[in-house]
PAZAPA-4460 file (N, C-alpha, C; in steps of 0.05 Angstrom, whole numbers, plus 32768, in hexadecimal, padded with zeros to 4 digits):
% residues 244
    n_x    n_y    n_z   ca_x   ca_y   ca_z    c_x    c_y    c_z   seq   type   mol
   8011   7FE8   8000   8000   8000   8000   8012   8019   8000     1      X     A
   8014   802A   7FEA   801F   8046   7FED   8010   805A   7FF7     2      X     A
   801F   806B   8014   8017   8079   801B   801F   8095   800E     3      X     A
   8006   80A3   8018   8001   80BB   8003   7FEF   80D0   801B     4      X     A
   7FF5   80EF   8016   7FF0   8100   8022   7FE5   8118   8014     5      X     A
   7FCF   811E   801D   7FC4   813E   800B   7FC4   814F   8019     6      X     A
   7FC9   816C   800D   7FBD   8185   801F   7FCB   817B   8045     7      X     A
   7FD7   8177   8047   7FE4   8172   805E   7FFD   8176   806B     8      X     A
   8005   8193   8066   802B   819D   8062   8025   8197   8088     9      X     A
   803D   8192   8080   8052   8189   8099   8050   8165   80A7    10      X     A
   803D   815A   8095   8038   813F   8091   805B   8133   8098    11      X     A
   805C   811A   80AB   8070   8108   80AA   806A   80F4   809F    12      X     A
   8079   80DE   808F   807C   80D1   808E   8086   80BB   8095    13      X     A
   8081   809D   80A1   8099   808F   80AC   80AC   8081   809D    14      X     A
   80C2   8078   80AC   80D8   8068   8097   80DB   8050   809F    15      X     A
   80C9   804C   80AB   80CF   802F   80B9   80C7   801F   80A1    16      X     A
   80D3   8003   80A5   80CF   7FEA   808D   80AF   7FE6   808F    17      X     A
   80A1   7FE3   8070   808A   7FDE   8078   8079   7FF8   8074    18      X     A
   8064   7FEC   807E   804A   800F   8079   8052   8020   8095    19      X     A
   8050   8035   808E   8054   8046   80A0   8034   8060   809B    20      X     A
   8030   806F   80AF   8018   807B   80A6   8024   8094   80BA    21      X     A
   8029   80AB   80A6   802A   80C5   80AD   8013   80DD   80B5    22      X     A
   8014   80DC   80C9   8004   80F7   80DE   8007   8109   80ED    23      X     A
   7FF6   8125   80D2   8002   813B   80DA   7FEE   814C   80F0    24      X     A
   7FF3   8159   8102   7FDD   8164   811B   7FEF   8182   8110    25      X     A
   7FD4   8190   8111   7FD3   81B1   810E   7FC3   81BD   8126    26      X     A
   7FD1   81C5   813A   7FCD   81D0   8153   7FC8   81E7   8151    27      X     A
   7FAC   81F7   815A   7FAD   820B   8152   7F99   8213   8173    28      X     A
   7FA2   8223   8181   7F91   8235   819D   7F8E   824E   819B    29      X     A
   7F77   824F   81B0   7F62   8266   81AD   7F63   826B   81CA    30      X     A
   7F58   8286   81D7   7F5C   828B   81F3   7F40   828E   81FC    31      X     A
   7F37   828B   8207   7F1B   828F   8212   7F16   829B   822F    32      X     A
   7F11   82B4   8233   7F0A   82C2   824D   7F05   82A9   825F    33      X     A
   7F09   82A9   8276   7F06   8298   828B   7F10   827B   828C    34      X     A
   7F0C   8275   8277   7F18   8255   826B   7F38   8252   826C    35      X     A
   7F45   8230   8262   7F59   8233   8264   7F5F   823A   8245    36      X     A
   7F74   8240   8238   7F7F   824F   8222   7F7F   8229   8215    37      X     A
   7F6C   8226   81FE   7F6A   8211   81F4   7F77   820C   81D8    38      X     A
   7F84   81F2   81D0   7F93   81E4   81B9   7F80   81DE   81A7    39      X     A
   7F75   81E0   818E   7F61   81CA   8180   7F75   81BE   816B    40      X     A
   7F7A   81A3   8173   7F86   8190   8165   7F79   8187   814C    41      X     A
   7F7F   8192   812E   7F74   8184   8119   7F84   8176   810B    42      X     A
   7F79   8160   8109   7F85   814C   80FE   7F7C   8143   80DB    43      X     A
   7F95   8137   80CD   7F85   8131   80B3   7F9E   8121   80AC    44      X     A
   7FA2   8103   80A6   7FAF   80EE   80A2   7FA5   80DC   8083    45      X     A
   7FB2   80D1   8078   7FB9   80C3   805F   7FC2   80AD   805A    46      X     A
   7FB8   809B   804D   7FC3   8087   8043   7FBC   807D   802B    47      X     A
   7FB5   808D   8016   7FAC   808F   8000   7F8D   8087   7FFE    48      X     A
   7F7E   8091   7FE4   7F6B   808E   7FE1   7F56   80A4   7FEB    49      X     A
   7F3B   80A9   7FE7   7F2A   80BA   7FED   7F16   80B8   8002    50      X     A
   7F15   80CB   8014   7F13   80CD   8029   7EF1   80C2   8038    51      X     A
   7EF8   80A9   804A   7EE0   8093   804A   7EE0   8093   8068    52      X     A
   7ED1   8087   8077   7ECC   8086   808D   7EC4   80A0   809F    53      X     A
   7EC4   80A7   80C1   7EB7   80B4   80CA   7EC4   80BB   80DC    54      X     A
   7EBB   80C5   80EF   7EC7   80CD   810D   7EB0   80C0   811B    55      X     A
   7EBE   80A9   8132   7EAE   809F   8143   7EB2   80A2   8164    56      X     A
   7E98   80A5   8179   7EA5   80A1   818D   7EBD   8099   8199    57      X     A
   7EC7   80A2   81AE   7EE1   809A   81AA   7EDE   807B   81C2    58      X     A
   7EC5   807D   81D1   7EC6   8069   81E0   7EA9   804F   81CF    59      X     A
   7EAB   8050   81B6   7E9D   804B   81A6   7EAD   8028   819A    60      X     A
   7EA2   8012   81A3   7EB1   7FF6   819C   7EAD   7FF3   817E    61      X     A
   7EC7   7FFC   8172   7ECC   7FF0   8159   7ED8   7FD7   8153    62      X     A
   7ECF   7FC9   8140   7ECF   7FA8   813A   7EDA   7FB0   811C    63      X     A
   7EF1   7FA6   811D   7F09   7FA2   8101   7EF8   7F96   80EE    64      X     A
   7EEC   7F87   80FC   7EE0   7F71   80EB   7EC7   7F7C   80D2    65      X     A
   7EBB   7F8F   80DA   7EAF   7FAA   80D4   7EAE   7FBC   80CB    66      X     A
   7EBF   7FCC   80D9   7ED2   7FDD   80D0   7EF3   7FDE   80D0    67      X     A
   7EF7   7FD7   80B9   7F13   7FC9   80B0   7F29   7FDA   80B6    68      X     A
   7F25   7FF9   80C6   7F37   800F   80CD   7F33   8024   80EB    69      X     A
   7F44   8027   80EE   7F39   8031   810B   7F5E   8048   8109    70      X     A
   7F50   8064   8110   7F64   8075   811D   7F5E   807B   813A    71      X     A
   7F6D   8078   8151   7F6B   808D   8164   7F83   809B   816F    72      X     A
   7F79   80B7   8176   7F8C   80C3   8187   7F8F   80CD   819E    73      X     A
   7F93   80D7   81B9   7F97   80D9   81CB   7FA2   80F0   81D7    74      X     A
   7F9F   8102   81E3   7FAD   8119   81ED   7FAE   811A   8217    75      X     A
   7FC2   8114   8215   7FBE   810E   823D   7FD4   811F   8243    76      X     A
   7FD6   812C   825E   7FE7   813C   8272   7FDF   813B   828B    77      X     A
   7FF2   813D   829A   7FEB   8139   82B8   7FDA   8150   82C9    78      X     A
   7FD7   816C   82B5   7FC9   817D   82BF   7FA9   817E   82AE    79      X     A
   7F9F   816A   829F   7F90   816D   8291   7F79   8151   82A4    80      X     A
   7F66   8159   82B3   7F53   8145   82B9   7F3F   8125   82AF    81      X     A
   7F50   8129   8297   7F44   810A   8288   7F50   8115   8264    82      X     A
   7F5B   80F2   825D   7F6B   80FE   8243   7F59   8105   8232    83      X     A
   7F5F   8112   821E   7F4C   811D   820A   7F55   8110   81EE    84      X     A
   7F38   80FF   81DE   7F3D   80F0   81C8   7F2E   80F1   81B6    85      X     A
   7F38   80E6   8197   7F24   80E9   8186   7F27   80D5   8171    86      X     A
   7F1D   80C8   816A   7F19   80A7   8157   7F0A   80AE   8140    87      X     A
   7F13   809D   812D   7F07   8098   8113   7F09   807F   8105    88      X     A
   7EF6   807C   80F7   7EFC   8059   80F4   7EF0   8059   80D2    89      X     A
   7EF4   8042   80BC   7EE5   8040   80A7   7ECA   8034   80A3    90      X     A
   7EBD   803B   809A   7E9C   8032   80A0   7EA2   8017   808B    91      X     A
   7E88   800B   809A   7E8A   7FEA   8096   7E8E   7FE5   8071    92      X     A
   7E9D   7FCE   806F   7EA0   7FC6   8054   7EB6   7FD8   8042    93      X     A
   7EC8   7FE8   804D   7ECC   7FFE   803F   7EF5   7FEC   803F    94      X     A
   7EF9   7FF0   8025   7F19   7FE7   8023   7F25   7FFF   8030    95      X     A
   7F2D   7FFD   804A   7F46   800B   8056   7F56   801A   8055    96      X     A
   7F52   802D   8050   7F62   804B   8047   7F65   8057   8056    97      X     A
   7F64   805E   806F   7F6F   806F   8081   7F79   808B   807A    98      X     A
   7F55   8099   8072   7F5B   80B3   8068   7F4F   80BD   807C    99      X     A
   7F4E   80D8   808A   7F4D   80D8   809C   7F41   80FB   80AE   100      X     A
   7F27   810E   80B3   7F36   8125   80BC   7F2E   8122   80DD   101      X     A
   7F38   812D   80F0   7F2D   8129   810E   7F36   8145   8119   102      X     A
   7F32   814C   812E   7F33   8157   8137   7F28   815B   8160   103      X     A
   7F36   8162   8167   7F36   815A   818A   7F42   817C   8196   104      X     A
   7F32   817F   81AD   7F3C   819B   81BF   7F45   8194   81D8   105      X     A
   7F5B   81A6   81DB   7F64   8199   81F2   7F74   81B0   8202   106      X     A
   7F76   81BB   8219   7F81   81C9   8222   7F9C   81D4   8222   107      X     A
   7FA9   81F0   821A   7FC5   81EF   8212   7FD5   81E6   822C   108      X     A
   7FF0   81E7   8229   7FFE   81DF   8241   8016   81D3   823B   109      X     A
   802F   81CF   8250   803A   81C0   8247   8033   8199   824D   110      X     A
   8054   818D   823E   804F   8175   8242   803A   8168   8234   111      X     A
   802A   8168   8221   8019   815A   821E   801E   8148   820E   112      X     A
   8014   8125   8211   801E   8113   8206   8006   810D   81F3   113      X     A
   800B   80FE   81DE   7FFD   80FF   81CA   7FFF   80DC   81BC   114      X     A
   7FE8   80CD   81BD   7FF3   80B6   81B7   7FE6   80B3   81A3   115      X     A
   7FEA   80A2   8191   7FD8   8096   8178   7FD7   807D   8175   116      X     A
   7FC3   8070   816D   7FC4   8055   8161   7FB5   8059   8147   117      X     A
   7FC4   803E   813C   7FA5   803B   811B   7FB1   8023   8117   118      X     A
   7F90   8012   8113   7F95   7FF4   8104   7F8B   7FF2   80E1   119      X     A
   7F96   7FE1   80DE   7F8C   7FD8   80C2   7F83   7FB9   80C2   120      X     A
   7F77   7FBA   80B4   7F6B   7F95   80B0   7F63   7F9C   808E   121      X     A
   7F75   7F88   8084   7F81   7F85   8065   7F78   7F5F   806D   122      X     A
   7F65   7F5E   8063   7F5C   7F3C   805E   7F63   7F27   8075   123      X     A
   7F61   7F3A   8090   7F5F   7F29   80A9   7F86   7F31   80AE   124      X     A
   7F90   7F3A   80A4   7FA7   7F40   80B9   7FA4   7F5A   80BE   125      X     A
   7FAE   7F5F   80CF   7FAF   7F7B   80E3   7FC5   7F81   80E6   126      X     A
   7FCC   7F9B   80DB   7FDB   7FA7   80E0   7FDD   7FC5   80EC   127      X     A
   7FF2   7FCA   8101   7FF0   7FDB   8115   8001   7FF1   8113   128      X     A
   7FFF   8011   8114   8009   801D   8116   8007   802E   8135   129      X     A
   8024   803D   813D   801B   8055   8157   802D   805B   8155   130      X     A
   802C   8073   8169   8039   808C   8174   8037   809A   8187   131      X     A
   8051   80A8   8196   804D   80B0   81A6   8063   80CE   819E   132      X     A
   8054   80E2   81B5   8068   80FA   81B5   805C   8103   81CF   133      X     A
   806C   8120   81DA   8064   8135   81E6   8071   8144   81EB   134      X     A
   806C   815E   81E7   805F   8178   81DD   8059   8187   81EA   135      X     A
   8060   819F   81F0   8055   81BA   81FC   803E   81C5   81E1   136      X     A
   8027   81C7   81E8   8012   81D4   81DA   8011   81EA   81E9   137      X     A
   801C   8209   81D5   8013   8222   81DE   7FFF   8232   81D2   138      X     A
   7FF2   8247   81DD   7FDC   8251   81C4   7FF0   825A   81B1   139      X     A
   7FDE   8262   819B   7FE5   8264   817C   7FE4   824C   816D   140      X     A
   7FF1   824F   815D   7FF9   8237   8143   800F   822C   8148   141      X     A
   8005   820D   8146   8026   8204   8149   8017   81EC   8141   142      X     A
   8034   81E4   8126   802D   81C4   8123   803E   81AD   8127   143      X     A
   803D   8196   812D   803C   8183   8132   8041   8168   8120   144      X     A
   8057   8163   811D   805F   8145   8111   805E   8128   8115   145      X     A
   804E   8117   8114   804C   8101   8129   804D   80F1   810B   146      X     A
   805E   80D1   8112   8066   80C6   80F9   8058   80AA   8112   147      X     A
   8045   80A4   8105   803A   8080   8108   8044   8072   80FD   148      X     A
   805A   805F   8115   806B   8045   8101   8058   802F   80FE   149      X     A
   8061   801B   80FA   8049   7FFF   80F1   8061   7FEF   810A   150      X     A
   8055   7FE3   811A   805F   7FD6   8139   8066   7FBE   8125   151      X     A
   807C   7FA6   8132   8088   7F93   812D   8070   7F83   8138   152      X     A
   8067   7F6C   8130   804F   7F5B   813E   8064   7F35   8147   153      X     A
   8059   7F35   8156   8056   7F0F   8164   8039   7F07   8159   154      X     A
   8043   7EE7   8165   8028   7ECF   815F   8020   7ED0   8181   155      X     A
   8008   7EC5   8182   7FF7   7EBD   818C   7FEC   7E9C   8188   156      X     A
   7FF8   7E83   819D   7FF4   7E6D   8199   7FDE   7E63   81AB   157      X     A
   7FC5   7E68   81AD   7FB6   7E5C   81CB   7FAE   7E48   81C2   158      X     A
   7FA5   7E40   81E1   7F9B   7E23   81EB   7F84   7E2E   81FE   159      X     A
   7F69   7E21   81FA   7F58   7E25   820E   7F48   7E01   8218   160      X     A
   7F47   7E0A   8230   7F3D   7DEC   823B   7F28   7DF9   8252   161      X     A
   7F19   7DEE   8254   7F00   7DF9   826B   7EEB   7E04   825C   162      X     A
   7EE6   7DFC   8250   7EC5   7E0C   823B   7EB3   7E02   8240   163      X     A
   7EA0   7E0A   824C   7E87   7DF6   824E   7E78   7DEE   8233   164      X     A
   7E7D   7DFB   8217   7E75   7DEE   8205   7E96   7DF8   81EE   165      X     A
   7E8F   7DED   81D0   7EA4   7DF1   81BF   7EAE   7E0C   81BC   166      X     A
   7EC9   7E16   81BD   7ECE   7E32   81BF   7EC8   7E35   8194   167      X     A
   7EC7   7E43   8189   7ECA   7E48   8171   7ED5   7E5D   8164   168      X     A
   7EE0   7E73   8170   7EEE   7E90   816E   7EF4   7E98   8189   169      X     A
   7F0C   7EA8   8185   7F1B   7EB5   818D   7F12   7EDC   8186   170      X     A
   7F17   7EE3   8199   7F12   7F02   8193   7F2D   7F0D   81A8   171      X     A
   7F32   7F1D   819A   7F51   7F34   81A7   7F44   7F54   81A5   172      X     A
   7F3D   7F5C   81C6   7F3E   7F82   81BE   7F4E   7F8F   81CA   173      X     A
   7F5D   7FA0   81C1   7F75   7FAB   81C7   7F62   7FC2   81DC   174      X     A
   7F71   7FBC   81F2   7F68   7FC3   8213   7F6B   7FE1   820B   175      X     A
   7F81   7FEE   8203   7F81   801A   8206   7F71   801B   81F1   176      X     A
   7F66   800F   81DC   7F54   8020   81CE   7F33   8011   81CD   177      X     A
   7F37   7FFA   81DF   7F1D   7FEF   81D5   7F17   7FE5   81B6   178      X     A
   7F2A   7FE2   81A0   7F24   7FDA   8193   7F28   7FBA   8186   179      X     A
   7F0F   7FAE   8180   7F07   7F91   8182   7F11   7F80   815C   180      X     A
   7F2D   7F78   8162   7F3C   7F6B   8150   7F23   7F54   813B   181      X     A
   7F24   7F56   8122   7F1D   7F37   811E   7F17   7F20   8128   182      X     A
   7F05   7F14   8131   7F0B   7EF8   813A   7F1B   7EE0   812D   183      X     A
   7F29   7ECC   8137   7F38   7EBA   812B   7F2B   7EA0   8129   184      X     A
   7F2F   7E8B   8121   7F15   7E72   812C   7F2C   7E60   8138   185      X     A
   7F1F   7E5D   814D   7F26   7E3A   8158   7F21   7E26   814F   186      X     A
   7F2B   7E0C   8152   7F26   7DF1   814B   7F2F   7DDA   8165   187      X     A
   7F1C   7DCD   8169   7F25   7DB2   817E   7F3B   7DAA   817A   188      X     A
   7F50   7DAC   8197   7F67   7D9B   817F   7F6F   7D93   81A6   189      X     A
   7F75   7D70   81A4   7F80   7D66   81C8   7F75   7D71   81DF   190      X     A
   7F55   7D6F   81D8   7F48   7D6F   81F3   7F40   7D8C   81F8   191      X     A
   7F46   7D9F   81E0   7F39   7DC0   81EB   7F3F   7DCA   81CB   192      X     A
   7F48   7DEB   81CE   7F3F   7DF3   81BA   7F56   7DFE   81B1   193      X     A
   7F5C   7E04   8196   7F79   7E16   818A   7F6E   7E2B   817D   194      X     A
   7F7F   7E45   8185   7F84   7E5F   8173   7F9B   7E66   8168   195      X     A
   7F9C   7E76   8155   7FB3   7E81   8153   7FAC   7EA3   8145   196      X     A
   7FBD   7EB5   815A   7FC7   7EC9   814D   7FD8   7ED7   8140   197      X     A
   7FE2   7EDA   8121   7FFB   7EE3   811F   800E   7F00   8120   198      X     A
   7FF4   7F09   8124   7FF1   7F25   811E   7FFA   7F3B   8131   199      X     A
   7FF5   7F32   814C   7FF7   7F48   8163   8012   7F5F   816B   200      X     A
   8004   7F72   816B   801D   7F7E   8165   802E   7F85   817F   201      X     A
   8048   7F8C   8186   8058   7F97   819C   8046   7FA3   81A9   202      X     A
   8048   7FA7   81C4   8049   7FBD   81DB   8030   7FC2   81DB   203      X     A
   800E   7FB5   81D3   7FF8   7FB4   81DD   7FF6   7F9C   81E9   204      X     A
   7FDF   7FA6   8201   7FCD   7F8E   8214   7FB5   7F89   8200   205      X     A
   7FAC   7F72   81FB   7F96   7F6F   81F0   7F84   7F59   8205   206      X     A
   7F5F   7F5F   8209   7F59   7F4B   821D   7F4F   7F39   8201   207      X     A
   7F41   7F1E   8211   7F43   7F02   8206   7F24   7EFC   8209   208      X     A
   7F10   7EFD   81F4   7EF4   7EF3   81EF   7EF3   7EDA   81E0   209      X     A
   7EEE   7EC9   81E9   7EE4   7EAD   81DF   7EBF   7EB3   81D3   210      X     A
   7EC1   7E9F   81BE   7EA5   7EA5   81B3   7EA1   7E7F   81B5   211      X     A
   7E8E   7E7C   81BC   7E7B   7E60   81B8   7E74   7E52   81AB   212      X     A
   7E62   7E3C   81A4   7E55   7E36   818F   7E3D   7E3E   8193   213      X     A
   7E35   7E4A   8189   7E13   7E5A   8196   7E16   7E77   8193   214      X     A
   7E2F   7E7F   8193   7E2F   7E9C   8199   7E36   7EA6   81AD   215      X     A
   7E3D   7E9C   81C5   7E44   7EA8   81E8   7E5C   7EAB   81E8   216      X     A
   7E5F   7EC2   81F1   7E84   7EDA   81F1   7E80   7ED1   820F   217      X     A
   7EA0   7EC8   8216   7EA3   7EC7   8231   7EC4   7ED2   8231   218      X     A
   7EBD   7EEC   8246   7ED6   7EF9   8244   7EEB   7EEB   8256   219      X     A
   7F02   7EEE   824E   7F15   7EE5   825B   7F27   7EFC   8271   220      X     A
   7F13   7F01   8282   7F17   7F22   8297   7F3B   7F18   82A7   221      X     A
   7F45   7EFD   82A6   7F5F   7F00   82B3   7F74   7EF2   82A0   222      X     A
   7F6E   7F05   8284   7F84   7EF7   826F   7F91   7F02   8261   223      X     A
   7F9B   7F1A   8266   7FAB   7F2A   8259   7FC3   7F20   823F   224      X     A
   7FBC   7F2C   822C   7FC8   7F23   8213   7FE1   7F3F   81FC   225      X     A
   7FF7   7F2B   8207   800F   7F3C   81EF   802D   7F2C   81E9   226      X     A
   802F   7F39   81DC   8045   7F2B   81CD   8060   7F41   81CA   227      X     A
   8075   7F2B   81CC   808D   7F44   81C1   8097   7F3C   81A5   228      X     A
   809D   7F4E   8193   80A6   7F48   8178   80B2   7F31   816D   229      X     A
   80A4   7F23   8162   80BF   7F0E   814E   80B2   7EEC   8161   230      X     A
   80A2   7EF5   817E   809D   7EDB   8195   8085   7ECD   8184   231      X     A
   8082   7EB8   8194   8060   7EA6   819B   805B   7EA0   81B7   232      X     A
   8048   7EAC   81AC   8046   7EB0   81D4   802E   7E96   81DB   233      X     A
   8031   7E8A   81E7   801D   7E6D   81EE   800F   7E74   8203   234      X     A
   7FF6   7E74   8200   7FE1   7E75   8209   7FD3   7E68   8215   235      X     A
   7FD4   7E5D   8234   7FC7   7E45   8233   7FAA   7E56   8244   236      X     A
   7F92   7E54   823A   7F7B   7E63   824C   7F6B   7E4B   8255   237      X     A
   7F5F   7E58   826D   7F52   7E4B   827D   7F39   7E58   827F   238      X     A
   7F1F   7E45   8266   7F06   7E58   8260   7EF8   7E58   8280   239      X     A
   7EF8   7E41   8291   7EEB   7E40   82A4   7EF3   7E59   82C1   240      X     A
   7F03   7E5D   82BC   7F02   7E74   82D3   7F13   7E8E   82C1   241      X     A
   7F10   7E96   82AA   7F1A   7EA9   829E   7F34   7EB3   829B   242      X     A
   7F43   7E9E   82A0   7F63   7EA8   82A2   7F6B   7EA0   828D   243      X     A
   7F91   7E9F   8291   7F9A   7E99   8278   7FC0   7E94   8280   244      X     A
***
């Protein structure tokens, strides 16, 4: 996939091997009598193609599976009372372009950290980009360079035993954004059930939903799931009391 950028000066790009997805933030504050002197972060990101999808809640559960793209970003500081965010994702059925405009307000100041994620799902693999910076946001204009690398990914080898009926999928949602990966399918294999994930990328927690034969999601609330680059990480879960 060649990435590509419009109308977007001061746009980075990454150099890392692989897709990289460049995001440019145009900081621009306003002062308001009594208020604090506020940043409005606009955002507008590229990865070729014409501009599809929406801006969604940011505490809004997006399913890959669905919607095959998901941006979020993040603005937190220790003097700011709850972080301030803003998501966009591609509406269902739509091939994956990660075109993109958002926009989020957030109090000037210094220190402010700024995180990003964005997935892709290209025919059931997932691929992951993020970022991090921080930043003194002062009023005026000031812009902002943030380059989204694509994370190195591990496998995912589980084993589940304790099901009160056949497990048949696997579900992975990445715990900081709430967003709900593809499912994988299981198969019986020595007395319980096999998954495999190849996909997962570095340095996220993802939690662990088993799906049924019937349809019954039983979360796995003490199973925390990640991988370090290049690993297989073995999985052995335990459906009957939710661990792993």
């Amino acid at each position: 996939m060649r990435l590509t950028t419009q109308n977007a000066p001061g746009l980075a790009l990454g150099l890392a091997p692989g897709l990289a997805l460049g995001l440019a933030l145009t900081l621009m504050a306003c002062f308001v009598r009594g208020e604090p002197e506020q940043a409005v972060v606009s955002i507008r990101l590229g990865v070729g193609g014409d501009p599809k999808g929406k801006v969604v809640a940011p505490d809004e559960t997006i399913d890959l599976s669905e919607r095959p793209c998901f941006v979020g970003v993040e603005v937190d500081a220790a003097d700011l009372p709850a972080p301030v965010s803003t998501a966009w994702a591609c509406d269902p059925g739509e091939t994956p372009t990660l075109e993109a405009n958002l926009e989020l307000t957030v109090n000037a100041g210094a220190s402010r950290e700024i995180r990003s994620v964005a997935f892709l799902n290209e025919d059931g693999w997932i691929t992951t980009f993020a970022a991090y910076d921080a930043t003194d946001l002062a009023p005026g204009l000031v812009t902002l360079d943030l380059t989204l690398d694509e994370l190195e990914v591990g496998a995912v080898d589980g084993f589940v035993t304790g099901a009160s009926s056949d497990v048949v999928q696997a579900i992975l949602t990445d715990l900081e954004s709430g967003v709900r990966m593809p499912p994988v399918q299981a198969t019986a294999s020595g007395g319980g059930f096999h998954f495999e994930v190849p996909w997962l990328p570095r340095g996220r927690f993802f939690g662990l939903t088993l799906i049924l034969v019937g349809g019954e999601a039983l979360e796995m609330v003490d199973c925390p799931v990640y991988v370090t680059p290049g690993s297989v990480r073995v999985l052995d879960v335990d459906a009957a009391d939710g661990s792993c």
